[in-house]
C-alpha positions in Angstrom: 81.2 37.9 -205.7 78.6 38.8 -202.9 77.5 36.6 -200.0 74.4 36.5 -201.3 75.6 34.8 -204.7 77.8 32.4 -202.9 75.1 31.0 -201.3 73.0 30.6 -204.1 75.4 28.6 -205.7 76.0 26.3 -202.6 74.2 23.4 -203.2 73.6 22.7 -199.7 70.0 21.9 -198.9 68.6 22.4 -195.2 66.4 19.9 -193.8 64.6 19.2 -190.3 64.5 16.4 -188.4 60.9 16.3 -186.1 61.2 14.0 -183.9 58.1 12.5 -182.1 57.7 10.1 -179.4 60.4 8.2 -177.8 60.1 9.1 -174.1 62.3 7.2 -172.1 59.7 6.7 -169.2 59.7 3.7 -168.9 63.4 3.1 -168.9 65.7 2.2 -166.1 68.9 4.4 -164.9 71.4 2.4 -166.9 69.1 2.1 -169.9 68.4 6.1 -169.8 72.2 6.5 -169.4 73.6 4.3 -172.5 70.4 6.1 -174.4 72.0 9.7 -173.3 75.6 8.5 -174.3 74.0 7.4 -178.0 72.3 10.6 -178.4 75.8 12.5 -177.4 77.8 10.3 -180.0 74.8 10.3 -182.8 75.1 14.0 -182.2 78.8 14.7 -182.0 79.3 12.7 -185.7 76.7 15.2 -186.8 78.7 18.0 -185.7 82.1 16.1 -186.6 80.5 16.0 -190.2 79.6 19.6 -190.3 76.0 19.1 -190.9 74.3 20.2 -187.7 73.1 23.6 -187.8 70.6 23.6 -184.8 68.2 21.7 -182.1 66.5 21.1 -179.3 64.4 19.0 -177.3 61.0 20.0 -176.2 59.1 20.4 -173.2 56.0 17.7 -173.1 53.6 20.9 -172.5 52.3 22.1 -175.7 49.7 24.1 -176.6 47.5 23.9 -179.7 45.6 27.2 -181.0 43.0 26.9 -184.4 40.3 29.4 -185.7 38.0 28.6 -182.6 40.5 28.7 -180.2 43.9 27.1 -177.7 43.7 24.0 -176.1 46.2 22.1 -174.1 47.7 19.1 -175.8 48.4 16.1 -174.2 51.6 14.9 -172.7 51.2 11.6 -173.5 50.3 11.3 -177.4 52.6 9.4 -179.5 52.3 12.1 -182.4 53.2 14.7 -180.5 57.0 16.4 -181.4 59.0 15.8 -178.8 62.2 18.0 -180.2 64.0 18.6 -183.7 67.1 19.2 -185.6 68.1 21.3 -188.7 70.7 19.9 -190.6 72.5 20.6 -194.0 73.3 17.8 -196.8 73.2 17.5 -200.2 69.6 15.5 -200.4 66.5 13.9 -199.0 68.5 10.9 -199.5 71.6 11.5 -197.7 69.2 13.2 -194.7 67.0 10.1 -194.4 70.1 8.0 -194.0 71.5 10.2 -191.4 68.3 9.8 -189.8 68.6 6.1 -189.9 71.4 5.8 -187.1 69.4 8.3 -184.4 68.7 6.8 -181.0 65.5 7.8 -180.9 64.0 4.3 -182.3 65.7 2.6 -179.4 62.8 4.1 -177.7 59.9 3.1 -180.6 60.5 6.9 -181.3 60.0 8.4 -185.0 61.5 11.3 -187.1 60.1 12.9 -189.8 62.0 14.3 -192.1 61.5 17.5 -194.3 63.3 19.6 -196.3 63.2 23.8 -195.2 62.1 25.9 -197.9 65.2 27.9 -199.2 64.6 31.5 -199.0 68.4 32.5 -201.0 66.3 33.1 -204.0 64.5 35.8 -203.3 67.4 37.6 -201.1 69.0 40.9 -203.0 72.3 42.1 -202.0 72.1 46.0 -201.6 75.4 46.5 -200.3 74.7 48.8 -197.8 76.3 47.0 -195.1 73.8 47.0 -192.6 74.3 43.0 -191.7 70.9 42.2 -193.0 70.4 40.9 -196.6 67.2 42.5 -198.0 64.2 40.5 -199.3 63.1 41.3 -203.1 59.6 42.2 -203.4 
């Protein structure tokens, strides 16, 4: 069996957390330290679960570009995304309640939740053994 068919049949889903808002500015030193220490244990039983494939935080600068143009964004909206996280699970279901226990609400924070769009099915194993997998057309 090829990579590319073991894959297919995992039934794995990848999903991303967005998160937006939940800057700690107003917050004291002990308050931003017990926050830290719930994002490092929130994040370890990710990793402890074997569902965390990637994230970051983000810088507050952020640009946004359309048809007529860029313009800066500010720092200070509550919309804006202020990191993310791409996890692995089974479901919407089981993501949205591993969303449930992130510090980030302590902070009046939100995360939106979304599954990736799988790309496995349109991957073609040629064999060739060039480490990439090649993309049907």
């Amino acid at each position: 069996m090829s990579l590319i068919s073991a894959l297919k049949q995992n039934k794995m889903k990848e999903y991303i957390f967005l998160f937006k808002g939940g800057k700690t500015n107003s917050a004291n030193d002990q308050e931003l330290d017990e926050h830290e220490r719930a994002w490092d244990q929130w994040m370890d039983s990710l990793e402890e679960e074997g569902v965390l494939i990637d994230g970051l935080p983000m810088k507050d600068h952020a640009v946004i570009v359309d048809k007529n143009g860029a313009s800066a964004r500010q720092e200070s909206a509550d919309d804006s995304v202020t990191g993310y996280l791409i996890l692995e699970t089974t479901d919407m279901e089981m993501a949205v309640e591993m969303a449930q226990d992130c510090p980030i609400f302590d902070f009046g924070g939100t995360i939106e939740v979304r599954e990736l769009e799988s790309h496995l099915d349109d991957l073609e194993d040629d064999d060739d053994d060039d480490g990439f997998r090649d993309i049907a057309e």
